[in-house]
C-alpha positions in Angstrom: 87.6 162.6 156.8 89.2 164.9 154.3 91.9 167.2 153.7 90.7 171.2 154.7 91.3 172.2 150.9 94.0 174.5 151.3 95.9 175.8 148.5 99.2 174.8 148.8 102.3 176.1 147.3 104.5 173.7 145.0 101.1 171.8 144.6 98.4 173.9 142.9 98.7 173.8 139.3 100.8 170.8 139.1 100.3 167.6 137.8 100.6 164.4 139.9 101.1 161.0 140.0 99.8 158.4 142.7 99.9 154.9 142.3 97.8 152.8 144.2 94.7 155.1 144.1 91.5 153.0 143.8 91.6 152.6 147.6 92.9 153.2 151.5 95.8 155.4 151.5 95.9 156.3 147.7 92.8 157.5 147.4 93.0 159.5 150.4 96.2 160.8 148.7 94.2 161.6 145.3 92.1 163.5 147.6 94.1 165.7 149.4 95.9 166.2 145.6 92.7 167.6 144.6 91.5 169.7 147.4 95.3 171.8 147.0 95.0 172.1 143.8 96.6 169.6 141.6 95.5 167.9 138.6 96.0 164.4 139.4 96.5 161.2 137.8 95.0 158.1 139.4 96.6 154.7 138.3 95.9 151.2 139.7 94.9 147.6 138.6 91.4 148.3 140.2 90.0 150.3 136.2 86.5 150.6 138.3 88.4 151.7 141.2 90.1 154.3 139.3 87.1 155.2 137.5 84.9 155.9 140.5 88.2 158.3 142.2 88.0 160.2 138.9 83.7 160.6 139.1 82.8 163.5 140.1 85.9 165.8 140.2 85.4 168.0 137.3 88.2 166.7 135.4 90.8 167.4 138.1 91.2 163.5 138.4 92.7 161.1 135.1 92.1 157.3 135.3 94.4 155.2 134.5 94.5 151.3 135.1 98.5 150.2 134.7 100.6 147.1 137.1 103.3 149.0 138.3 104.6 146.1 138.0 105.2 146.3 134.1 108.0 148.2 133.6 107.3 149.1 130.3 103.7 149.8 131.0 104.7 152.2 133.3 107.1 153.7 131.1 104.0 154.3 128.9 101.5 155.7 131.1 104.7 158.5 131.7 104.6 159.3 128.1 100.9 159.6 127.6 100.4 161.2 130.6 102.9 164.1 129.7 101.7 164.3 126.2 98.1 164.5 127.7 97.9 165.8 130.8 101.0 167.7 130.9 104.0 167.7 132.9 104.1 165.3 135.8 105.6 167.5 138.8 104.7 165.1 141.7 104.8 161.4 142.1 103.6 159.7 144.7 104.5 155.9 145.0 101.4 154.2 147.0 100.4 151.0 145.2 101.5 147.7 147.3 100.5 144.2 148.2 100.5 142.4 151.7 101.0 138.8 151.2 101.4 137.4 155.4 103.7 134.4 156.1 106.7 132.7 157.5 109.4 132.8 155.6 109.6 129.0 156.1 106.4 129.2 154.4 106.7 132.0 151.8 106.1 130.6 148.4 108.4 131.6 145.7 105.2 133.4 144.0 104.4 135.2 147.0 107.8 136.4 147.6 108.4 137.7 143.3 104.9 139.0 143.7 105.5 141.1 146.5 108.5 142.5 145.3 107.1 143.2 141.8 104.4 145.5 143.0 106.5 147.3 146.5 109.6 147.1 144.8 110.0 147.0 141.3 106.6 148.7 140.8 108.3 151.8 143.2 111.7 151.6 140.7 109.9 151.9 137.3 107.4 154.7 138.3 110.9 157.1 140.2 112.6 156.4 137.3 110.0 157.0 134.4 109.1 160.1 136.2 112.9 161.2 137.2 113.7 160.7 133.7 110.6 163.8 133.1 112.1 165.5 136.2 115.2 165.6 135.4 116.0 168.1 132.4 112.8 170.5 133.7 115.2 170.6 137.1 112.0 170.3 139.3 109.9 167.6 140.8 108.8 166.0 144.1 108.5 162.4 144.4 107.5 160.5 147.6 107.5 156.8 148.3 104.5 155.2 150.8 107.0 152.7 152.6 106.4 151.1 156.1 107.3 151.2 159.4 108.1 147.6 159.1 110.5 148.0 156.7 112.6 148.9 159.8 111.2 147.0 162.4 111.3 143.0 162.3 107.3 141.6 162.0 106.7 137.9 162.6 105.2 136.6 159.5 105.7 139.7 157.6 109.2 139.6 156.2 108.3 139.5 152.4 106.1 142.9 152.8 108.9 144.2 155.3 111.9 143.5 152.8 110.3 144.8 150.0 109.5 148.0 151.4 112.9 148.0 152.9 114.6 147.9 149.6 111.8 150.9 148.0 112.8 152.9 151.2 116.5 153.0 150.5 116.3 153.1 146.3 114.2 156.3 147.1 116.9 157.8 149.4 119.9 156.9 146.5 117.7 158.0 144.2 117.6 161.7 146.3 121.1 161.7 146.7 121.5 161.4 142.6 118.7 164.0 142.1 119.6 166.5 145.1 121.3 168.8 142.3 118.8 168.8 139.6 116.7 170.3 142.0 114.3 167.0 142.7 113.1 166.1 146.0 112.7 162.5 147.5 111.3 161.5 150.3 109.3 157.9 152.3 106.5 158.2 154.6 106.4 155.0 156.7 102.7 154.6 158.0 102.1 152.3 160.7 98.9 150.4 161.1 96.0 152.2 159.0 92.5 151.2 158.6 92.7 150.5 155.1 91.5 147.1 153.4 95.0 145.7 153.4 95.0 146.3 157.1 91.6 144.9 157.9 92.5 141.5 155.8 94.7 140.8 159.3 91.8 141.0 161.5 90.1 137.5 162.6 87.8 139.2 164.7 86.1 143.0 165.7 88.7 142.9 168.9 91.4 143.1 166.2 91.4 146.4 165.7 92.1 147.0 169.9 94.9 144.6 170.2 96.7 146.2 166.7 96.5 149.4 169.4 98.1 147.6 172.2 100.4 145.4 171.4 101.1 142.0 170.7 103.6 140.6 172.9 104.1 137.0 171.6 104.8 138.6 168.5 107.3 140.8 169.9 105.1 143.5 168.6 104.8 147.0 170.6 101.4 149.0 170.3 100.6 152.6 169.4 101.4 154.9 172.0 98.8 157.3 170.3 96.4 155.0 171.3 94.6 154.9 167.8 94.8 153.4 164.2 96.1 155.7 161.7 93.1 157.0 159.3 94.4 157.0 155.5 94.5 160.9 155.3 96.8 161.0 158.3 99.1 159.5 155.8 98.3 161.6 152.6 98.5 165.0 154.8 102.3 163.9 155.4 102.7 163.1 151.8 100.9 166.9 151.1 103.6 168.6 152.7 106.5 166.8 151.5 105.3 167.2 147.7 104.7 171.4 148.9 107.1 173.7 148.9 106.9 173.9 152.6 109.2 171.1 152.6 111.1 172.9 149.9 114.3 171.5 152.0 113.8 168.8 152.5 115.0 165.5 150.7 116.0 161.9 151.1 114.1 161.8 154.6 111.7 159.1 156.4 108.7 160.4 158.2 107.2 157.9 160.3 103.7 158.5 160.7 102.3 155.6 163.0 101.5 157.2 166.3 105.2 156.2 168.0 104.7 152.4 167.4 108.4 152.2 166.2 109.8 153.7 169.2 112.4 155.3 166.9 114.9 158.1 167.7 
């Protein structure tokens, strides 16, 4: 499924920045990028992953292989990136790690691995790119958080904290931009058949009972009655990066069919 290939205002002629693009939601994010316009650049751990996003699109796509993880990498790719792409006016935040467990039984590598790539991989590239943003007085940056970060998950609290924590940097970090004319915004997917999402299933009913509900695990289904498709996610993250959502900042959009139940 892909994006219609509108042009879309704010978005064509920019460059752009999205983490996590080798796969799922990222790639799907790179795509929709693309289709309105942008010049994107596509940055993950996954160099073939990359490389295969950028095949084929005329240029309109940069590889780049970085852990968001490495602060200082990150810092790097910024540089380069500006000095040979050109100015990064959209960042999109979309590389994370799932790593399932009790807390009980939540290593201490899980936990500072989680957290490396959901949290401090989500500080490095908002600040590296606010840093651009800044003095230009322009710029849209969007974090891929979770609903979970604001619903309790049996064996999920690692993942849930760490997006928790990216959710809420991303909203100081609109308050402290709101006057240089920078936008930030989260867009909390629910369940999304993506790889990270399919490493929960045990077996091809999986996919029915993510839809309905779990109730020993105090989980509710999806109203919707469906899994979310990555681009449903990346069209959400189109319009907050447009100028159609020129006004909008520091806001969650939850886009998981109702399964939080939220008001």
């Amino acid at each position: 499924m892909a994006s219609s290939g509108q042009r879309e205002p704010g978005v064509e002629g920019r460059v752009a920045l999205v983490t996590g693009a080798a796969r799922g939601i990222g790639a799907a994010v790179v795509d929709v990028l693309v289709r309105a316009g942008a010049t994107v650049v596509a940055v993950d751990v996954d160099a073939d992953g990359v490389e295969e996003a950028a095949a084929g699109s005329g240029g309109r796509v940069h590889p780049r292989a970085v852990d968001v993880g490495d602060t200082a990498a990150v810092a790097r790719l910024v540089e380069d990136v500006e000095r040979e792409v050109g100015p990064i006016g959209i960042g999109v935040s979309v590389a994370g790690i799932l790593r399932p467990g009790a807390v009980c039984e939540t290593s201490d590598e899980d936990w500072a691995a989680t957290f490396a790539v959901n949290t401090t991989g989500v500080f490095a590239v908002l600040r590296a790119l606010a840093r651009k943003m800044v003095p230009r007085g322009s710029g849209a940056l969007v974090t891929v958080g979770s609903n979970a970060a604001g619903v309790p998950r049996v064996g999920m609290a690692a993942y849930a904290a760490s997006k928790a924590a990216a959710t809420m940097l991303t909203h100081c970090l609109g308050l402290e931009l709101a006057g240089s004319g920078i936008r930030c915004n989260v867009v909390s997917p629910g369940s999304t058949d993506t790889p990270m999402q399919r490493l929960l299933w045990t077996d091809e009913d999986a996919p029915a009972r993510v839809v309905a509900g779990d109730p020993e695990r105090f989980r509710v289904g999806i109203p919707l009655g469906r899994l979310a498709d990555p681009v449903d996610i990346a069209e959400a993250v189109l319009f907050l990066v447009s100028d159609r959502a020129r006004h909008i900042t520091m806001q969650n959009l939850f886009v998981d069919g109702g399964a939080t139940l939220r008001v």
